[in-house]
C-alpha positions as a printed Julia matrix, in Angstrom:
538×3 Matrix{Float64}:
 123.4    97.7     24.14
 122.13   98.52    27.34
 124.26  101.65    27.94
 122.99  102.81    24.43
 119.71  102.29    26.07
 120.18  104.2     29.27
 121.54  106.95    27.8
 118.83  107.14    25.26
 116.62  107.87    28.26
 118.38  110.39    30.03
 119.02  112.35    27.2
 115.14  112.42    26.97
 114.82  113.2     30.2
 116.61  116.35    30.12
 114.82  117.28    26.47
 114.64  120.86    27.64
 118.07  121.08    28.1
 119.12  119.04    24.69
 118.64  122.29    22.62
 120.47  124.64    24.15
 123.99  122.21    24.97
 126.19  120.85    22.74
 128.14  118.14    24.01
 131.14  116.74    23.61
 130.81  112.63    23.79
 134.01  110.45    24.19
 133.44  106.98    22.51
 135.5   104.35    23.18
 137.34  102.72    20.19
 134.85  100.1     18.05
 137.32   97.95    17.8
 137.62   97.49    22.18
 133.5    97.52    22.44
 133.78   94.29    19.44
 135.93   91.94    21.85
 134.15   93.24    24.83
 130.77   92.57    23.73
 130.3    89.22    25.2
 131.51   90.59    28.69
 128.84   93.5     28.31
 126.08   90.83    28.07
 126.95   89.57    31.69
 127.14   93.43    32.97
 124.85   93.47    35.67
 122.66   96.94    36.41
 124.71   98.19    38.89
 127.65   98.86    36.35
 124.97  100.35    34.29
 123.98  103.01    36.41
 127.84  103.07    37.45
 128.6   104.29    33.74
 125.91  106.93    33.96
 127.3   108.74    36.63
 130.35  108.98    35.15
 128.95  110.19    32.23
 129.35  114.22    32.24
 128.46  117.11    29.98
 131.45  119.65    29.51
 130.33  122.95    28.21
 133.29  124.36    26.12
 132.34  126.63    24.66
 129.21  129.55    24.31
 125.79  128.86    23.12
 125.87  130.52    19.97
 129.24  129.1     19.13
 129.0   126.84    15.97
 129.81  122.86    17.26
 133.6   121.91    16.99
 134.79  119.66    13.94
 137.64  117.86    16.36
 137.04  114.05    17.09
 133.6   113.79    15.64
 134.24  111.54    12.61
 134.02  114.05     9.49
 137.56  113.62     9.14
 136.81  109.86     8.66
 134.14  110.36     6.61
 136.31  112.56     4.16
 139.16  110.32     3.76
 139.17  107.65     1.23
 137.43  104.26     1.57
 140.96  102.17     1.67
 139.02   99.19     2.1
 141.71   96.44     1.94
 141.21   93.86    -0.68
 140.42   90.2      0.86
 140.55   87.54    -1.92
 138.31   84.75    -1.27
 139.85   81.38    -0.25
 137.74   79.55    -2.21
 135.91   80.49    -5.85
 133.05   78.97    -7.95
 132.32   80.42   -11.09
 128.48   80.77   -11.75
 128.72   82.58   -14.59
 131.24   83.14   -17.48
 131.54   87.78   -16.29
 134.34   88.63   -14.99
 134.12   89.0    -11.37
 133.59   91.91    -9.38
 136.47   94.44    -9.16
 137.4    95.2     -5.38
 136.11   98.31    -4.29
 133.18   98.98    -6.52
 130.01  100.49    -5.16
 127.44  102.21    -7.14
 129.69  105.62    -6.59
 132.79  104.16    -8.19
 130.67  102.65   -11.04
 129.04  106.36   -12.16
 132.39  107.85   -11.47
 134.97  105.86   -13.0
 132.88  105.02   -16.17
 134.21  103.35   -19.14
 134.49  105.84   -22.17
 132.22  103.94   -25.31
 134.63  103.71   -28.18
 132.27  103.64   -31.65
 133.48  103.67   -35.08
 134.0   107.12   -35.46
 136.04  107.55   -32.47
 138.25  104.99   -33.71
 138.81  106.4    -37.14
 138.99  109.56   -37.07
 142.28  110.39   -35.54
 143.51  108.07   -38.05
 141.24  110.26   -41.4
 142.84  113.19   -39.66
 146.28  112.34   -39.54
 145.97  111.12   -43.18
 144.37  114.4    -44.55
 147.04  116.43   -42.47
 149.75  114.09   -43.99
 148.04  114.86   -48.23
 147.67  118.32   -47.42
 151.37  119.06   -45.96
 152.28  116.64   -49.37
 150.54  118.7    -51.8
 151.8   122.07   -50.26
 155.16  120.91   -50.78
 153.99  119.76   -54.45
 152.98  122.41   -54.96
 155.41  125.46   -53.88
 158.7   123.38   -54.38
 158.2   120.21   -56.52
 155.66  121.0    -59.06
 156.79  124.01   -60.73
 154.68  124.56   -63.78
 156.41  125.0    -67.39
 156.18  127.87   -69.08
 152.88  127.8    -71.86
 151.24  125.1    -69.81
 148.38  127.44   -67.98
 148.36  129.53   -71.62
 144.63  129.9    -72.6
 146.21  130.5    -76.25
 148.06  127.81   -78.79
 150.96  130.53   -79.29
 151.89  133.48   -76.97
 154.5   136.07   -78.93
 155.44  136.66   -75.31
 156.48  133.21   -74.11
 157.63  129.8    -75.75
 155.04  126.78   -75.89
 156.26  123.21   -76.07
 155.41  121.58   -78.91
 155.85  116.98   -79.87
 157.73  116.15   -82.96
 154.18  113.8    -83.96
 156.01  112.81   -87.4
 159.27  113.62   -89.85
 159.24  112.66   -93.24
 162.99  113.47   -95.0
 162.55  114.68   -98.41
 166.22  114.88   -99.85
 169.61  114.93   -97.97
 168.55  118.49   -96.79
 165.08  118.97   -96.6
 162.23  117.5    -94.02
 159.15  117.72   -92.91
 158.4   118.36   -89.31
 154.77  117.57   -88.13
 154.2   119.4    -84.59
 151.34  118.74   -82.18
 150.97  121.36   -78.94
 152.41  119.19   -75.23
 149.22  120.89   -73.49
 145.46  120.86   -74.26
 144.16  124.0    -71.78
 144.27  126.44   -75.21
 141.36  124.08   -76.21
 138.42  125.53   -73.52
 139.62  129.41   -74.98
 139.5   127.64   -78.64
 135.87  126.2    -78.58
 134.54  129.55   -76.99
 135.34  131.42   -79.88
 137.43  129.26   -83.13
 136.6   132.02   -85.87
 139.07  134.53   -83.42
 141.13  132.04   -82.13
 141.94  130.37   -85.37
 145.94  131.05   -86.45
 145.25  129.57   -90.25
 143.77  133.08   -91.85
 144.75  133.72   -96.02
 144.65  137.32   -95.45
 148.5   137.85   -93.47
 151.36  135.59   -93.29
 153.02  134.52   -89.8
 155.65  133.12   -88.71
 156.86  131.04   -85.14
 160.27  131.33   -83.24
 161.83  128.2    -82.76
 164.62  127.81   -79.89
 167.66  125.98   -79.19
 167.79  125.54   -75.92
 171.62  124.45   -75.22
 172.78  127.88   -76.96
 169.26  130.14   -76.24
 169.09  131.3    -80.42
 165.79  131.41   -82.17
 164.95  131.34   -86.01
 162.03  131.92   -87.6
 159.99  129.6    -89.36
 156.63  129.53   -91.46
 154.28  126.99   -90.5
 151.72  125.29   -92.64
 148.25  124.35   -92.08
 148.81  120.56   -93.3
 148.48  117.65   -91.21
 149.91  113.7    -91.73
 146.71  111.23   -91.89
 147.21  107.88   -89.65
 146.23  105.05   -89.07
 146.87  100.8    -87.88
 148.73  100.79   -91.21
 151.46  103.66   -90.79
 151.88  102.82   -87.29
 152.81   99.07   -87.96
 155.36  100.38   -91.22
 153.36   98.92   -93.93
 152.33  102.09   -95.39
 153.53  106.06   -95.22
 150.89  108.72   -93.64
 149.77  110.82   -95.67
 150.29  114.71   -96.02
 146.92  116.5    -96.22
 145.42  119.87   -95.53
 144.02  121.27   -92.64
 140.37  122.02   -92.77
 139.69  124.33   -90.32
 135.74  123.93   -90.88
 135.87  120.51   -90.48
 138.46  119.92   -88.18
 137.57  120.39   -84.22
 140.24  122.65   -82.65
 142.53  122.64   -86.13
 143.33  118.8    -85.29
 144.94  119.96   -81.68
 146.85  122.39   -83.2
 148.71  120.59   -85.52
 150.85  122.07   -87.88
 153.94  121.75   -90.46
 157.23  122.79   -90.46
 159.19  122.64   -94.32
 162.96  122.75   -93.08
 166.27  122.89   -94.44
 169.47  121.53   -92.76
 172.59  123.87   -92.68
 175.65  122.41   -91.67
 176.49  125.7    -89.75
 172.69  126.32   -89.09
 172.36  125.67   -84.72
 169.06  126.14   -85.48
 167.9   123.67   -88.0
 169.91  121.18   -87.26
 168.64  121.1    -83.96
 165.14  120.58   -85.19
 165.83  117.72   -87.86
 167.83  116.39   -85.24
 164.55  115.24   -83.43
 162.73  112.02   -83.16
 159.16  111.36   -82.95
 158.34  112.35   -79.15
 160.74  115.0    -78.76
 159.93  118.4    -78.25
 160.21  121.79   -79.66
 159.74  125.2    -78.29
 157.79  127.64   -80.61
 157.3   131.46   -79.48
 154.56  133.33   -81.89
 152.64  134.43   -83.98
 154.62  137.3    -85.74
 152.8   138.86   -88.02
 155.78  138.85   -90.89
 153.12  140.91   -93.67
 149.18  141.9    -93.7
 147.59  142.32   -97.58
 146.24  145.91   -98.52
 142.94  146.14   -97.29
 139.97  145.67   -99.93
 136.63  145.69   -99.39
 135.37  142.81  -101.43
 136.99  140.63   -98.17
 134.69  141.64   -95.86
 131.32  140.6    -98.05
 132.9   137.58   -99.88
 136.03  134.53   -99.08
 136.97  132.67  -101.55
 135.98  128.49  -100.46
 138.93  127.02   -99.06
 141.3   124.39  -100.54
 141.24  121.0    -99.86
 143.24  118.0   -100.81
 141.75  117.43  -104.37
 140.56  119.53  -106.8
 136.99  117.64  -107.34
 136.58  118.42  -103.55
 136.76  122.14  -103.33
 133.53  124.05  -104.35
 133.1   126.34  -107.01
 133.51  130.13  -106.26
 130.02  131.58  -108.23
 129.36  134.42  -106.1
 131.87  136.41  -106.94
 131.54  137.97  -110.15
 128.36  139.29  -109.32
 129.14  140.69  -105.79
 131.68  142.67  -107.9
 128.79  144.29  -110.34
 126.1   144.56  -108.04
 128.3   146.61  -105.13
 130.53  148.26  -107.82
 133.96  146.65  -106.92
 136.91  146.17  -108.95
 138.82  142.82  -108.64
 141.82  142.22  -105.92
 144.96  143.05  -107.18
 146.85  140.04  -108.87
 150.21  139.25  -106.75
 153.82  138.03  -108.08
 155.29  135.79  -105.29
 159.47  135.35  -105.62
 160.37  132.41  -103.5
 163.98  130.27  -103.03
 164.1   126.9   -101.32
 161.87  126.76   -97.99
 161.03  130.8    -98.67
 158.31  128.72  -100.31
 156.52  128.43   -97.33
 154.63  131.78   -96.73
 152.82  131.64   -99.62
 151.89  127.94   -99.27
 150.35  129.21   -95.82
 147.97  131.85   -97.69
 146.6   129.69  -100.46
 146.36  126.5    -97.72
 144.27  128.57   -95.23
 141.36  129.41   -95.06
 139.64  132.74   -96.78
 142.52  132.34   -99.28
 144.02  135.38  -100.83
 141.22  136.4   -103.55
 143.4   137.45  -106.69
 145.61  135.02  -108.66
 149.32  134.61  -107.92
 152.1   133.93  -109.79
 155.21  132.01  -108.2
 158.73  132.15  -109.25
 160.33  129.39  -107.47
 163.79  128.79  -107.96
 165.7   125.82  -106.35
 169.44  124.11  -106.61
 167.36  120.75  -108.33
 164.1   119.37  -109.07
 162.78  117.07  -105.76
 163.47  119.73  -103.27
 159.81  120.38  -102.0
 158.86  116.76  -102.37
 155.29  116.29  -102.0
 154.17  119.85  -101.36
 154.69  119.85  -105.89
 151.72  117.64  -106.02
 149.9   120.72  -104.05
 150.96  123.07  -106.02
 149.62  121.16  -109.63
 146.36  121.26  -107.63
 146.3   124.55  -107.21
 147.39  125.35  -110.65
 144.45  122.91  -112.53
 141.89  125.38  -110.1
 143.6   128.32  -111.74
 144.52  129.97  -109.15
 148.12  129.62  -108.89
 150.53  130.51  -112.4
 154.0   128.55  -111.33
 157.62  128.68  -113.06
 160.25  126.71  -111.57
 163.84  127.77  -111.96
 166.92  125.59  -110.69
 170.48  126.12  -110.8
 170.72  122.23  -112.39
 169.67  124.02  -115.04
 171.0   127.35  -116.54
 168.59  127.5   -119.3
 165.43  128.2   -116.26
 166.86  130.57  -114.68
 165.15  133.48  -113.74
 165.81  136.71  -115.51
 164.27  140.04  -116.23
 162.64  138.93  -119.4
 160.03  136.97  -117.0
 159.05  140.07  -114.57
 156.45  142.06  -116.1
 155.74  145.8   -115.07
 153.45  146.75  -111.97
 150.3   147.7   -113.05
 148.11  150.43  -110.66
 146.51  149.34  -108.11
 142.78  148.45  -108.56
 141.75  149.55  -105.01
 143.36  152.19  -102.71
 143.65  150.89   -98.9
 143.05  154.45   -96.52
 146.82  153.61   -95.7
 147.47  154.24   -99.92
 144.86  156.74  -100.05
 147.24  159.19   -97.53
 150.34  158.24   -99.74
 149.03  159.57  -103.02
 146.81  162.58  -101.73
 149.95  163.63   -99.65
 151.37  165.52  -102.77
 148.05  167.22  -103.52
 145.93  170.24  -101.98
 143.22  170.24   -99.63
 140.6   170.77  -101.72
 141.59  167.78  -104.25
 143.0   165.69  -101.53
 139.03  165.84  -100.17
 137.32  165.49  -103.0
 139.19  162.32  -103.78
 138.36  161.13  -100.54
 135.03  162.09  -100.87
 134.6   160.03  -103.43
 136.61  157.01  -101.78
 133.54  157.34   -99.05
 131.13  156.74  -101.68
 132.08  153.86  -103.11
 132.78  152.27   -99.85
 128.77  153.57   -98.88
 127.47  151.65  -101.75
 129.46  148.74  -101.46
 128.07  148.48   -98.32
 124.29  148.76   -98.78
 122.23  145.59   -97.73
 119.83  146.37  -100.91
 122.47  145.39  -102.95
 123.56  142.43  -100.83
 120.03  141.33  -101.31
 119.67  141.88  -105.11
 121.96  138.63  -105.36
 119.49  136.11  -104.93
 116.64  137.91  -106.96
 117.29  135.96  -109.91
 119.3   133.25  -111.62
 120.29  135.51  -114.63
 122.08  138.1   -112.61
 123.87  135.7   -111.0
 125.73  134.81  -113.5
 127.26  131.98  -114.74
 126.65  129.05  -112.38
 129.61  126.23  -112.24
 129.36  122.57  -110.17
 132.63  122.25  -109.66
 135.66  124.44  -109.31
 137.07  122.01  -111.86
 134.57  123.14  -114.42
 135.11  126.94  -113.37
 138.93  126.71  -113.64
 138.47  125.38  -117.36
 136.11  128.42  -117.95
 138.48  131.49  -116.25
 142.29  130.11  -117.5
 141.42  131.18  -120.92
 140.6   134.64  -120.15
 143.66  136.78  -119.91
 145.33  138.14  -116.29
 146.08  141.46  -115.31
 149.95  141.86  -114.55
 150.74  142.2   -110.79
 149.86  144.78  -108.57
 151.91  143.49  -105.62
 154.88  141.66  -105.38
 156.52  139.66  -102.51
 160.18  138.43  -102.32
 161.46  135.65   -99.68
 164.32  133.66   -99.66
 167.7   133.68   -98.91
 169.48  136.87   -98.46
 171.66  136.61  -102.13
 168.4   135.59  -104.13
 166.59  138.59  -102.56
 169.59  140.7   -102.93
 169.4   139.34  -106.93
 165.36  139.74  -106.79
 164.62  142.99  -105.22
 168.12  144.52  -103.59
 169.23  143.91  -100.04
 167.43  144.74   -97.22
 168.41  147.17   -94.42
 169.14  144.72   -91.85
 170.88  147.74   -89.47
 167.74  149.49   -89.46
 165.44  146.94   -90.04
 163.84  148.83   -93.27
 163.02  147.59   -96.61
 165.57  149.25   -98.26
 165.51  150.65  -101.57
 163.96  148.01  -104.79
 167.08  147.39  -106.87
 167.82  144.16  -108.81
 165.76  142.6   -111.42
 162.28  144.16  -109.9
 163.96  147.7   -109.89
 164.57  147.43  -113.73
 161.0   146.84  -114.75
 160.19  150.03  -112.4
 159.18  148.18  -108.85
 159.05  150.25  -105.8
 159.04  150.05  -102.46
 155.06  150.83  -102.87
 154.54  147.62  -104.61
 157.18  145.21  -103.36
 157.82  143.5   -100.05
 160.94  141.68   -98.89
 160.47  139.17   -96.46
């Protein structure tokens, strides 16, 4: 302490000198001036003043030259406080922390600080690695696994382009040979495009007659079937076995999305048919792949369709309304009646015109059906349809069965064609072809007019003027049937053959399968002077 003193004074002594010199000072080791200290407290003056002269000042190096970083003690200072850790030879808790770490400071505190760990820290990687995990599941879903079938993005119940899957919902076996096939559509996405618009979208329309391509699968061969717009009704009761469903019609007014696009299938088993014994072959929950509509015929176009429809038909006769309107639409827009139609059907060739008079705007003129059939009992339940539609008069039906020799159908039954009441623009070309300009336009001319007035809202409007040109008014169709089967019908203006190929070989002559034509109208229609203007072979 006293050297520290001494040389405290000399330095300030020489203070003009202190600025300009930088010195060089050799310290002796702290370690040597520790275990001498008690012998420097005995150190008399004399060794004082001994150790300041042999202090010196060594000038190295210029005055402007920056000091030297040699011995000085940065080096020391840089280095790492390697402290050595001395555990205490005795401990007493005072409080319940943990104890001090060795070498803390304040600098190793704000350096080495704990990282907080909240809840989000400690979930997310974990959210992450479970949405990376769904996302890399559902890509693989996706592009590999989930490969959708074909019709099950279809906005449309049918596509002629592609086959739909269809659920057998219901078979009912009629004889040995013949069912009933009730189909529902696997896929509901047709059902959004349905509500939007049902008056397009609807299939069930009296005015053409379709038919659907059903597929066997195991062999890739497709037949053609007609469905029907008939449902079977359910309930607790049929699904326990005490009682049957029942077979009703579809009601596409009252029905939301024509009961999920349910429909019918009347079927008869072959024993060489791949086809249809493949479809009675299924159980309730199988499915069925239908490809459609085609558009097998379209009726000649008349204008009384586009002002009036005849009211649909439902399930009983005391159920469907009376058709009033009609006679006076006729008078007041000057229109003559639809042409009356003879319908020549064998077996399940039935079918087509079951799907006219069963939708809805039913054809408008009355038909007469020639069904013939190997025995009575073959179409079951649709018979009690048929008496229905007979007791509303709009249906004239003659069974003939090969049971039976004495029903038979034969020429004697087949009236003449009668002309045509109304001639389509399609007609209008076919008779006027033969004729010259001139008359060829002034029978058009006079087409034009007719259609004009037919078309005029004043007459639309004189309907509902008064009760007496109205007509006669009816309450139910009942009452109107009893009223219009006396009056006497107009023979057939159009006639329509479908069944198998020898009955409409027998019916109408054989169509021209190699060029897919009609072929000329032989057979019992070509004897009472049928043509291929009048007659259709489906």
């Amino acid at each position: 302490m006293l050297m520290n003193r001494s040389i405290q004074t000399i330095l300030l002594r020489r203070g003009p000198c202190r600025s300009h010199l930088r010195f060089n000072s050799t310290k002796k080791n702290n370690t040597e001036q520790e275990n001498n200290g008690d012998n420097d407290k005995s150190v008399s003056k004399r060794d004082d003043d001994t150790h300041i002269q042999q202090f010196k000042i060594k000038q190295t190096t210029s005055k402007s030259a920056p000091a030297p970083m040699g011995s000085n003690g940065v080096e020391q200072l840089l280095r790492k406080n390697n402290k050595p850790y001395i555990p205490k030879f005795k401990h007493q808790r005072v409080t319940f922390e943990y104890p001090e770490l060795p070498n803390e400071d304040q600098y190793n505190n704000l350096s080495n600080k704990p990282k907080r760990i909240s809840r989000w820290t400690r979930y997310i990687p974990k959210i992450l690695t479970v949405v990376g995990v769904a996302w890399a599941a559902y890509t693989i879903k996706v592009w590999y696994w989930d490969d959708p079938e074909e019709g099950q993005d279809s906005n449309e119940l049918l596509d002629p382009n592609e086959f739909h899957k269809f659920i057998v919902t219901h078979k009912e076996q009629i004889d040995d040979d013949h069912y009933m096939i009730e189909l529902k559509s696997k896929y509901d996405r047709w059902e959004y495009s349905f509500a939007t618009n049902p008056d397009k979208k609807c299939l069930w329309d009296g005015d053409r007659i379709w038919s659907v391509e059903v597929k066997q699968p195991d062999i890739n061969v497709v037949r053609s079937y007609t469905p029907l717009p008939m449902y079977y009704m359910k309930s607790e009761y049929t699904r326990s076995g005490e009682k049957k469903p029942l077979l009703r019609i579809l009601n596409p007014e009252a029905d939301d999305l024509d009961k999920n696009g349910t429909m019918c299938l009347y079927v008869k088993r072959y024993k060489q048919g791949e086809v249809s014994r493949y479809i009675t072959d299924r159980e309730i929950g199988d499915e069925l792949e239908l490809r459609g509509p085609t558009i097998e015929y379209k009726f000649p176009y008349h204008p009384l369709k586009k002002i009036h429809q005849r009211p649909i038909f439902k399930d009983l006769p005391s159920k469907v309304e009376p058709d009033n309107l009609i006679e006076s639409i006729k008078r007041d827009s000057d229109l003559p009646a639809v042409d009356n139609l003879d319908f020549f059907a064998a077996g399940t060739g039935i079918a087509p015109i079951l799907q006219v008079l069963f939708s809805k705007n039913p054809y408008l003129g009355h038909v007469t059906i020639h069904y013939s059939a190997q025995k009575p009992g073959e179409i079951g339940i649709l018979s009690r349809f048929l008496l229905f539609l007979n007791k509303l008069d709009r249906v004239s039906i003659h069974y003939h069965y090969d049971s039976d020799p004495s029903t038979m159908l034969t020429s004697k039954e087949i009236q003449p064609p009668s002309k045509p009441n109304y001639y389509s623009p399609k007609k209008l070309d076919e008779a006027t072809a033969n004729l010259s300009p001139q008359e060829a336009l002034n029978v058009r001319m006079q087409v034009m007019q007719q259609n004009e007035a037919s078309m005029k809202s004043e007459k639309v409007k004189k309907l509902v003027q008064s009760s007496s040109e109205r007509g006669e008014r009816y309450e139910t169709a009942l009452e109107q049937a009893i009223a219009t089967a006396s009056r006497p019908k107009t023979p057939a203006a159009l006639a329509i053959v479908c069944g198998p190929d020898g009955y409409v070989e027998h019916v109408s002559g054989a169509k021209d399968l190699v060029h897919k034509a009609q072929g000329p109208v032989t057979g019992l229609l070509g004897e009472k002077k049928w043509d291929n203007s009048n007659v259709y072979k489906l």
